[in-house]
N, C-alpha and C positions, 0 to 999 in steps of 0.2 A: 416248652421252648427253653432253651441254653444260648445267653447269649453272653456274649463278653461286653462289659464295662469297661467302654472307652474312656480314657481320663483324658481330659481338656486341658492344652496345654496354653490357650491364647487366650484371653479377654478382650469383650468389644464391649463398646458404650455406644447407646442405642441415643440419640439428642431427640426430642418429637415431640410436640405437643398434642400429637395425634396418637391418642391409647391405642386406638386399633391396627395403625400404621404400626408401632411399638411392639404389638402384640405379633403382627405378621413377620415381621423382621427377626423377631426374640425365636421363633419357630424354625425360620429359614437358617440362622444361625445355628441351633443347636440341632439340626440336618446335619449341618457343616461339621460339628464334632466342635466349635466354640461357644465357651460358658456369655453369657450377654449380662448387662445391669443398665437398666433404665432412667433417663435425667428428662422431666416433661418440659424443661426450661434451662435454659442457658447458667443459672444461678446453681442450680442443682449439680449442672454438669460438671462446673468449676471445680466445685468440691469433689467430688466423686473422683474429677482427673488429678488433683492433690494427692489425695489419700491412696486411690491405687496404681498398679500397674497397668496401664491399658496400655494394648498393641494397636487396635484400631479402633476406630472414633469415625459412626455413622452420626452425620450432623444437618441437621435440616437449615437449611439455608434461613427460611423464615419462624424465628423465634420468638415469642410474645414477648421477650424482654430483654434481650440481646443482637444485636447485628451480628447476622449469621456467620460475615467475611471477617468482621472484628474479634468475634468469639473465634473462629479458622486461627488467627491471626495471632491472639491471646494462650490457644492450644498446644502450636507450634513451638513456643517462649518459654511457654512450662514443660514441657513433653515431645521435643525434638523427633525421637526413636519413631511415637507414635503415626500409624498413616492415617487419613483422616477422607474418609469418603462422603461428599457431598448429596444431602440428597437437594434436589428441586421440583418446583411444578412447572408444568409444562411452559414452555414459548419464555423461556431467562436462560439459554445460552450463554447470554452475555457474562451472567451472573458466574453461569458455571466455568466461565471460561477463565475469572478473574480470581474462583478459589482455586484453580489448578496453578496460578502465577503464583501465587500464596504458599503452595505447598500443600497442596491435595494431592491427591494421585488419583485420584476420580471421581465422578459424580456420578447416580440416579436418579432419572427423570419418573418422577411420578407419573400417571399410575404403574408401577415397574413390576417386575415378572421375575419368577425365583432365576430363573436364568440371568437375569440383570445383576443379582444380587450374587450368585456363585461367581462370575464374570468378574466383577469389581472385588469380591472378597478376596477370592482366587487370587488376583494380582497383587493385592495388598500383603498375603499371607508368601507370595513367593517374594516380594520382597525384603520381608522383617526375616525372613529366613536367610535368604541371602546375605542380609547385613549380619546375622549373627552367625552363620557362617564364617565369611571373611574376618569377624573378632575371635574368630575360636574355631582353626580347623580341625579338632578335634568333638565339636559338637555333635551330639549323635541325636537333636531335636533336626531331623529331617522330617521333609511331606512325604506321608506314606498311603500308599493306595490302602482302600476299603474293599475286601472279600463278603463276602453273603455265601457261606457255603450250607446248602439246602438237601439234605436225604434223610428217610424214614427211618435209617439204623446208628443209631446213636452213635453205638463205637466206630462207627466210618466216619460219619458227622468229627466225631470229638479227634480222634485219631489227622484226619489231614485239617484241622481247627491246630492242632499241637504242629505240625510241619510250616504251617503258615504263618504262623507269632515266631518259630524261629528265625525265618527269610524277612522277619522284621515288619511284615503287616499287620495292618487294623483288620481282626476278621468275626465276623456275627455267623452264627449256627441256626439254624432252623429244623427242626425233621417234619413237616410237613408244609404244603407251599400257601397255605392261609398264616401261617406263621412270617414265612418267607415274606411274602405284600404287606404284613405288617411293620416289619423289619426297613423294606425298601419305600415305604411310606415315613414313616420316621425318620430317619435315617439314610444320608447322602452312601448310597452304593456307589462303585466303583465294575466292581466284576459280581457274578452271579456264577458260582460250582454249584450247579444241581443236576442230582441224578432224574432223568424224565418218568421214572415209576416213583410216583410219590403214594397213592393210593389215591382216594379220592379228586386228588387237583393234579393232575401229572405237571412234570418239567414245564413242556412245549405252553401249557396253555398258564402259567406262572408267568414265561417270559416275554408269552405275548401282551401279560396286561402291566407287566413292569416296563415293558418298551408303552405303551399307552399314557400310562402315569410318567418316567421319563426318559426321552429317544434316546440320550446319550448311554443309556445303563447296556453294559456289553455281558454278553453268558458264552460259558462253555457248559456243554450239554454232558452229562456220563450215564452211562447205562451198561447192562449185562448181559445186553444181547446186539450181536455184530446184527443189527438190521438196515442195510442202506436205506428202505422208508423211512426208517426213525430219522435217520442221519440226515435226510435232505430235507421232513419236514422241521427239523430244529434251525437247519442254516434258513429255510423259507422265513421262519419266526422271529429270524436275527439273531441268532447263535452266530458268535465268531470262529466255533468251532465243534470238534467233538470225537469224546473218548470214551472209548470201553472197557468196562469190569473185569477182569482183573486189573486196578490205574496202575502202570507203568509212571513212577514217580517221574522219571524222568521226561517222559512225554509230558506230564501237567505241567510240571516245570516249565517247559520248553512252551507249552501252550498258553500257560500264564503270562509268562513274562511276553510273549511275542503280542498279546492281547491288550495288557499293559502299556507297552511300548505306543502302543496306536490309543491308545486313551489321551497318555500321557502327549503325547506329540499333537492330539487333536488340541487340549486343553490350552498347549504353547501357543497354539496356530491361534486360538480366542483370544488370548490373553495379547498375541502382538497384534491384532486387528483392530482390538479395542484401543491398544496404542494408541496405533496409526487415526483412528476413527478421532482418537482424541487432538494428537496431533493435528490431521486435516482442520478441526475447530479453533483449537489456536492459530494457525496460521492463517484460515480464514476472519477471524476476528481480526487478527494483527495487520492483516492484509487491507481490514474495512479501517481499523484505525489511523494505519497507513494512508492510504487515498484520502480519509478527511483530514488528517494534517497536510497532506499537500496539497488539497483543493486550498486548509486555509493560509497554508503558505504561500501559493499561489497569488491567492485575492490580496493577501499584505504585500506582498513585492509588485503586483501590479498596481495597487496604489501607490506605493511607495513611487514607481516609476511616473506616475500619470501627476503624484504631485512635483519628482524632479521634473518633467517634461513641463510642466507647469509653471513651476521656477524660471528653469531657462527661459521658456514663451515670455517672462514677466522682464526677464534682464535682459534679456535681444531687443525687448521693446522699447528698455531705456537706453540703451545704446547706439540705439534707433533713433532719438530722440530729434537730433540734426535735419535729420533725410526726411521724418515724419513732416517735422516744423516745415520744410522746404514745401513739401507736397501740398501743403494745406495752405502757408500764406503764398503762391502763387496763385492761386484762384481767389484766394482772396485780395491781393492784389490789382488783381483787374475789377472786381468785384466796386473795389477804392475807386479807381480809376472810370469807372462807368457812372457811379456818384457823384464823383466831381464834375464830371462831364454836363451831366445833366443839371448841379448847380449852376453849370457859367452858364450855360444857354440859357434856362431858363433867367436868371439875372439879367438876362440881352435882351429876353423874349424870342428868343430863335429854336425853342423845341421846339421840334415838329414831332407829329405820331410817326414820322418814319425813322426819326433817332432814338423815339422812345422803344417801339418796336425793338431795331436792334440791341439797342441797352439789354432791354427786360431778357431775350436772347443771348446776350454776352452772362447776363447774370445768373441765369437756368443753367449754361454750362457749365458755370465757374462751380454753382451748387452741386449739382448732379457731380461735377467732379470729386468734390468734398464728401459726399457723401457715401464714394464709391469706398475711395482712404477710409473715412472714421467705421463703416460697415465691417469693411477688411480687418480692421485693427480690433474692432470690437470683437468679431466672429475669431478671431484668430487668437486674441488672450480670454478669452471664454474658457472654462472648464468643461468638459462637454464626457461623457458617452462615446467610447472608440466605437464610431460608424463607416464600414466600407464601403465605398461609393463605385463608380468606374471614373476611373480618376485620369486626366490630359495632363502629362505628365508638363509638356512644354508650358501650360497655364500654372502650375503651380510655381516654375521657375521663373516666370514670369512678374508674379503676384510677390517673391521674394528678393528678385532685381527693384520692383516697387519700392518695396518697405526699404532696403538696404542700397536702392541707386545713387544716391543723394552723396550717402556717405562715401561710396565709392570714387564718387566725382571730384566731392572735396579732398580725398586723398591721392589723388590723379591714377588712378586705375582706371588701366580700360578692360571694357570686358568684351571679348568677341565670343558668338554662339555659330556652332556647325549642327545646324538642328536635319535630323535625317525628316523625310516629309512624309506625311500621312504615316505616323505612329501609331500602333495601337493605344487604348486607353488600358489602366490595369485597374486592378482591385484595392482599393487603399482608403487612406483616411487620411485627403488632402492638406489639409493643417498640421498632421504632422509631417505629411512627404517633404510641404513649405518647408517648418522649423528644419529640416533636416538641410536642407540645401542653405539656409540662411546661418545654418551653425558654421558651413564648409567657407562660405561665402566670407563671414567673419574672421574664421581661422584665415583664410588666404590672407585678407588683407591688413592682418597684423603680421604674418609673416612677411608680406610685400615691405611693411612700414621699416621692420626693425631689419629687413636684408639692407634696404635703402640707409638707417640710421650708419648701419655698420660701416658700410661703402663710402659717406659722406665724413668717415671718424680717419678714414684709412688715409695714405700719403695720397698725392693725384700723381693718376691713372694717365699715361697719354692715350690711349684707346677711348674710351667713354667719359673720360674727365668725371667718373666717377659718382656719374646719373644712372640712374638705374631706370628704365622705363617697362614699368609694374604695370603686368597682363592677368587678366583671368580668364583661362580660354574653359566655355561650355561647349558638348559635345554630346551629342546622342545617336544611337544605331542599335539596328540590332543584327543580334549574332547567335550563330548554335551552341548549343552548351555540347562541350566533348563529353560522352559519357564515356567510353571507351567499348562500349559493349557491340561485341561481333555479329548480333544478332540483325542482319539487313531486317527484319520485318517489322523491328520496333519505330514508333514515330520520333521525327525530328523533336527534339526539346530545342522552341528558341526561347530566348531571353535579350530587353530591354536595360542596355548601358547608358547611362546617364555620368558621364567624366564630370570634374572640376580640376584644371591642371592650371597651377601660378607658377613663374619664375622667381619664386622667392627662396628663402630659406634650405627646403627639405629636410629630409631628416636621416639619419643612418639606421643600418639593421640592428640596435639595439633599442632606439627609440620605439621602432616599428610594431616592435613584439608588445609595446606597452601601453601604445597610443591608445586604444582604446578600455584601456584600465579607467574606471570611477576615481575621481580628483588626480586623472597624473596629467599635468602643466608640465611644459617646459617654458611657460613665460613667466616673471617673475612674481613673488608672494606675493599677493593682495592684485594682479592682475587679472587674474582668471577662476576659475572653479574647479576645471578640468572635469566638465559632466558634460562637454557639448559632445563630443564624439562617444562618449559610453552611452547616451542618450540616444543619438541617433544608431547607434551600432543597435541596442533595443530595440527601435522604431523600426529599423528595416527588417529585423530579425522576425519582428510582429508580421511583418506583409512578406515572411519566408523568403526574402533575398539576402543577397551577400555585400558585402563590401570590402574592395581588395585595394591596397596601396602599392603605386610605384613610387621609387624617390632616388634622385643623386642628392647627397647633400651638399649644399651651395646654390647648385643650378636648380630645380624644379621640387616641385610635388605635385601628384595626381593620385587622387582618389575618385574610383570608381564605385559606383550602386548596381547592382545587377539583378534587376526583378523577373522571375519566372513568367512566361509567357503560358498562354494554352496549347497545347502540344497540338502539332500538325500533321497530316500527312507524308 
């Protein structure tokens, strides 16, 4: 056998605690035509990457005495140029997904396959080439394919062996095809020139056991006799071609390089799949890191919300405080009064069981009333678990005329209701549908106060002498949502309006676009928070309705709630 001494133009460093792992890799490498030097540890490796030149750096993730990503990480600082392939064991994706963000350019999954390892080297070595290409177009370390040219007559063998190192290829000689399987056993082939009379092992049965050993290895067949049998059992065997004795250089030429060209272009086609393959993982990882920052960004702004909604529940409550007191000492009230009652008589001697009777009944009411209030007010500043119920929309508004009547009354507001009858019930979470009508309820009747302040500041008025007589009109109906869509076959979408319109204040189309910004007041510092309507714009957003505003400034404001109904027929 004659063969040419390939000279190794690249060094890898092999990282493994595992000798044998080491040992299979140092093998597959010098396939590849690259010299390897061995580090069983992290400590080892350091040194080794000091002292020499390494182009690529096979690095095991798990090191007895280094963090694999840290070592990655520490490689990079010393040895930028270097590409640094990951190995791992099986089911750490994660892992490997985090030395690619590091500056790997790839990873293998143990137990891996020489195919894994050509794949990943392959990539590695097109692109240290690349880079040293673009620093020096005149480099002439290009990837060059590997020839295996195989025939029993030396001077043919040595003869197109001399035409092929000129066309600038890496090529191995063989004259017989036991030679040849030794060659393409060691040694990463590229193409196979064998003539199919070899003596003993002919061509065809060569190329069948080197496609056995590896599918990618491509042949062109040569022989010295025009035999179409020969010719079609070579292409059967996986010949990509085939020529006859006397070779027409030009033909080989032509047949090589076209040979070539489909290697070369197969190799691209791996090399961008493993990209993409790799890609796909990063994106998927990033995708899964994604979703848990926004689940946990999610859970922090809904608490964040549940404790403003919470707040506000806590400050409506003291502002409430008036209308609460009222509620409670009326029944208590009478409660006084059914006491005394029963003091004088008795003092006279003139109970009777029929005053005691009614008493004890005047006092169960008074009770039960009371306790219907402090129930209310308990259940309603509770922290609670957003639970959907089917929720009566007119009782919730009802339950927040309650809490907030009082105060109304003493501010001489009147509130008229246009309640549409027999309403569906919707889907919600009654305590906050309340807060949400009690925040509206509040706003009107500060706007009502300071419409009235302003009127009573201004010159008098012959018209109204400059009273203002402060409304809150409630309103509920329902109505179709316009989709616009031409389609007759689709179902009606209704939807549930629920109005709050006062003659107070209003606002202009500048305020409009703001109103429900978090902290924007237009009442003054230290009067407000400015979270009731970004609070409730939240709360309705949570039960998938809208809330839209009309306004003239001076004369009115009306804010609508528009909750989605179940689609109909």
């Amino acid at each position: 056998m004659n063969d040419k001494k390939v000279t190794t133009k690249k060094m890898v460093l092999i990282v493994d605690d595992d000798k044998i792992i080491c040992d299979y890799l140092q093998k597959e490498l010098k396939r590849n035509y690259l010299s390897s030097v061995i580090a069983y540890n992290g400590e080892s490796a350091l040194k080794l990457i000091k002292e020499n030149k390494l182009d690529i750096i096979l690095l095991d993730i798990g090191l007895p005495d280094i963090n694999g990503l840290d070592m990655l990480t520490t490689i990079k600082e010393i040895t930028p140029k270097s590409e640094v392939i990951i190995i791992t064991g099986c089911g750490t994706m994660e892992i490997a997904v985090a030395a690619l963000r590091r500056g790997a350019i790839d990873y293998i999954e143990k137990p891996f396959k020489s195919s894994d390892i050509a794949i990943s080297v392959g990539r590695a070595m097109e692109k240290i080439l690349e880079n040293e290409y673009s620093e020096c177009s005149n480099s002439s370390d290009k990837n060059t394919n590997t020839l295996l040219i195989i025939d029993d007559e030396p001077t043919v063998a040595k003869s197109m062996e001399s035409f092929f190192l000129d066309e600038g290829y890496e090529v191995f000689i063989a004259n017989s095809g036991e030679e040849g399987l030794k060659l393409i056993e060691e040694y990463k082939i590229d193409l196979i020139i064998s003539d199919i009379n070899l003596g003993t092992m002919n061509g065809i049965d060569v190329l069948k056991q080197a496609k056995n050993l590896y599918s990618d290895i491509e042949a062109i067949m040569v022989t010295g006799y025009s035999n179409t049998e020969l010719a079609i059992s070579s292409i059967r065997a996986g010949a990509s071609d085939y020529i006859t004795k006397p070779i027409n250089i030009d033909e080989l030429i032509f047949a090589t390089k076209k040979t070539l060209e489909r290697i070369n272009l197969r190799k691209v086609r791996l090399y961008r799949s493993r990209e993409m393959e790799i890609s796909k993982g990063i994106i998927s990882k990033m995708n899964e890191e994604l979703e848990r920052r926004v689940e946990e960004r999610t859970k922090m702004l809904n608490k964040t919300q549940s404790q403003l909604f919470q707040t506000s529940k806590l400050a409506t409550l003291g502002e409430m405080s008036a209308g609460l007191a009222h509620e409670i000492n009326q029944p208590l009230g009478g409660i006084a009064l059914v006491a005394e009652t029963f003091k004088k008589l008795h003092q006279k001697g003139k109970l009777t069981p029929e005053d005691l009777e009614l008493g004890i009944k005047d006092i169960q009411t008074s009770v039960k009333r009371m306790e219907r209030v402090i129930h209310h007010i308990r259940t309603f500043a509770r922290q609670e678990t957003l639970k959907f119920i089917q929720v009566d929309v007119h009782e919730t508004i009802e339950l927040a005329l309650t809490l907030l009547g009082e105060q109304l009354r003493l501010h001489e507001i009147e509130v008229s209701k246009d309640y549409m009858q027999n309403i569906p019930k919707i889907s919600g979470e009654p305590y906050q549908i309340e807060q949400v009508w009690i925040n509206f309820l509040s706003n009107a009747k500060d706007a009502l106060d300071i419409k009235q302040a302003k009127l009573q500041n201004e010159p008098p008025s012959n018209s109204d002498n400059n009273n203002l007589k402060k409304r809150i009109t409630i309103t509920t109906r329902i109505e179709e949502v316009d989709n616009n869509n031409e389609d007759n076959n689709k179902k009606n979408v209704k939807q549930l309006v629920v109005s709050f319109k006062d003659n107070g204040l209003g606002v202009n189309e500048h305020i409009r676009k703001k109103i429900f910004d978090p902290f924007f007041t237009t009442k003054e510092v230290g009067k407000a928070t400015g979270l009731g309507l970004s609070i409730s714009y939240g709360i309705i957003e949570t039960h998938k309705g809208t809330i839209d505003i009309e306004s003239v400034e001076g004369e009115y404001f009306e804010i609508m709630v528009k909750f989605p109904l179940e689609e109909v027929s």
